[in-house]
N, C-alpha and C positions, 0 to 999 in steps of 0.2 A: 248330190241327190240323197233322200232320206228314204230308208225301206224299211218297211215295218213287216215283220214276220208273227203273226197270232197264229193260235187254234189249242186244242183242248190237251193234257200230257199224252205221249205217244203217240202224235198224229204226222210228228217228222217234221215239225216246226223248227224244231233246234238244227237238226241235221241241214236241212235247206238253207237258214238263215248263214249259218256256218259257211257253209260251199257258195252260198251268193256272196258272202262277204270275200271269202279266198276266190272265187273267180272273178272277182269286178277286182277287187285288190281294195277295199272298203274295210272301214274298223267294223271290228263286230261286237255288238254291248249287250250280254247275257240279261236281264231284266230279274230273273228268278231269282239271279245270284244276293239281290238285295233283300229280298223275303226270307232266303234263307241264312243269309246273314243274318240278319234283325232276329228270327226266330233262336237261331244258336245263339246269339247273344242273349237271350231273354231263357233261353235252358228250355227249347219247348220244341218238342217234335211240330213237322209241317202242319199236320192235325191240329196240335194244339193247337197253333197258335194261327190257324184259320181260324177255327172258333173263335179266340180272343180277336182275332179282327173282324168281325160275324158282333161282337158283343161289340166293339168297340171301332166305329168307324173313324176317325180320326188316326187306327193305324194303318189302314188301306189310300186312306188322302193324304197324310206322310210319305210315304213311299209312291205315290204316284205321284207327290208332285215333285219329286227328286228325278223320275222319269222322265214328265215334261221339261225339265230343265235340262232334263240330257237333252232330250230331241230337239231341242230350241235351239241351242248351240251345236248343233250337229253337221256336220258335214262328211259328205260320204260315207255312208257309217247305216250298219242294215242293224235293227233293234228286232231282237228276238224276245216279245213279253207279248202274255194273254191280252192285256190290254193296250198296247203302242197302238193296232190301228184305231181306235175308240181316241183315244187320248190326242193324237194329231188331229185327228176330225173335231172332236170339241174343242180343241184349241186352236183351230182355224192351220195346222201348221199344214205343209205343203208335205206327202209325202206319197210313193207308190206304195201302197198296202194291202198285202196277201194276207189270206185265211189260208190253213192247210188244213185239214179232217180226215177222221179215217173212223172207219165202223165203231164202237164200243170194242165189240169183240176182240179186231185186229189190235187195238189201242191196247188193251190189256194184256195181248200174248208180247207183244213188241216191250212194253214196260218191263212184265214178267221176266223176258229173256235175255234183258240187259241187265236187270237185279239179279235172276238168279232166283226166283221168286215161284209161288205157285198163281194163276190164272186166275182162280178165281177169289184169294185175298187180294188181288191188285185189281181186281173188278171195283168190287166191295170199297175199297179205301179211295179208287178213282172216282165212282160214282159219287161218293160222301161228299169229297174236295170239290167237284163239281157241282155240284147241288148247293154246298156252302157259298162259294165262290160268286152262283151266277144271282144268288141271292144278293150278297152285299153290293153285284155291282148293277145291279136291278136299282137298288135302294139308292145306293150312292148317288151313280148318273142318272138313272131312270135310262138306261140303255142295254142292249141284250149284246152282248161282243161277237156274237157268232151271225148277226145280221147281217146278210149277205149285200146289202145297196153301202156298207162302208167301205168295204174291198172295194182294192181294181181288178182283181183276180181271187177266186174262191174254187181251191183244189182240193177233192178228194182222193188223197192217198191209199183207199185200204188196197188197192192192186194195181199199186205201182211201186215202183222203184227209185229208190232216191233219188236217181241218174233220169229217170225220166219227169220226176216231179222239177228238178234242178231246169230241165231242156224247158219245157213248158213254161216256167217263167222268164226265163232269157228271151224265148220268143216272144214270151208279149212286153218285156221293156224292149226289144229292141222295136216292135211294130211303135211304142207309146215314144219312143225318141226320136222318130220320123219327124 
């Protein structure tokens, strides 16, 4: 089985995907880690080099289609990336696919207080990345990633707990493997 984990930074996407992959006992495949590579490689903070791929779409279809080629070849293996559930649905691939979200607000204190960071600079730099973000992939797919009819499950995190965001989904693959 193929699980796709989206939603926006600090909405507890990571940490779910993570605990879904360690409790099913499934690979777990960071999707970011490729952005952020590619961006270190090119010497350019996440910023930048959103912008550069906002100017230049050819590095956003690079890198997704390196994506797609994981999820194609996947097998039990839960993919933690903004775009994985968008990308399996236009790619016809078969997968169960969560949304997690959480307030602006919540998203910003939860980022802040794993950086170390002040509240509302990580508002401000969330907001921008997002705003970049949902632009290019407006443009690219002509698709919005937070449309709720792509998920099989669309959770709002801002009060809950990891542990209950974790229970919530196990309950609905085990109702969808009936």
């Amino acid at each position: 089985m193929i699980i796709t984990v989206s939603g926006p930074p600090g909405s507890g996407k990571s940490t779910l995907a993570r605990a879904l992959a360690e409790k099913l006992g499934y690979r777990y495949f960071y999707a970011g880690e490729i952005f952020r590579k590619e961006a270190a490689e090119r010497g350019l903070t996440l910023e930048e080099f959103g912008k550069l791929a906002e100017e230049n779409w050819d590095v956003d279809r690079t890198l997704d289609a390196k994506l797609v080629e994981e999820i194609q070849k996947a097998e039990n293996t839960v993919f933690d990336a903004r775009l994985a559930g968008v990308l399996a649905t236009v790619n016809g691939i078969p997968a169960f696919k969560i949304y997690v979200t959480a307030s602006a607000d919540e998203r910003a204190r939860r980022i802040a207080g794993r950086e170390g960071r002040e509240v509302n600079a990580v508002m401000e730099e969330m907001l921008a990345r997002e705003k970049s973000e949902a632009k290019r992939y407006a443009a690219i797919y002509g698709y919005d990633y937070t449309r709720r009819e792509v998920y099989d499950i669309y959770i709002d995190s801002t009060k809950m707990s990891a542990e209950n965001v974790l229970d919530v989904v196990l309950r609905e693959l085990d109702k969808r493997r009936i």
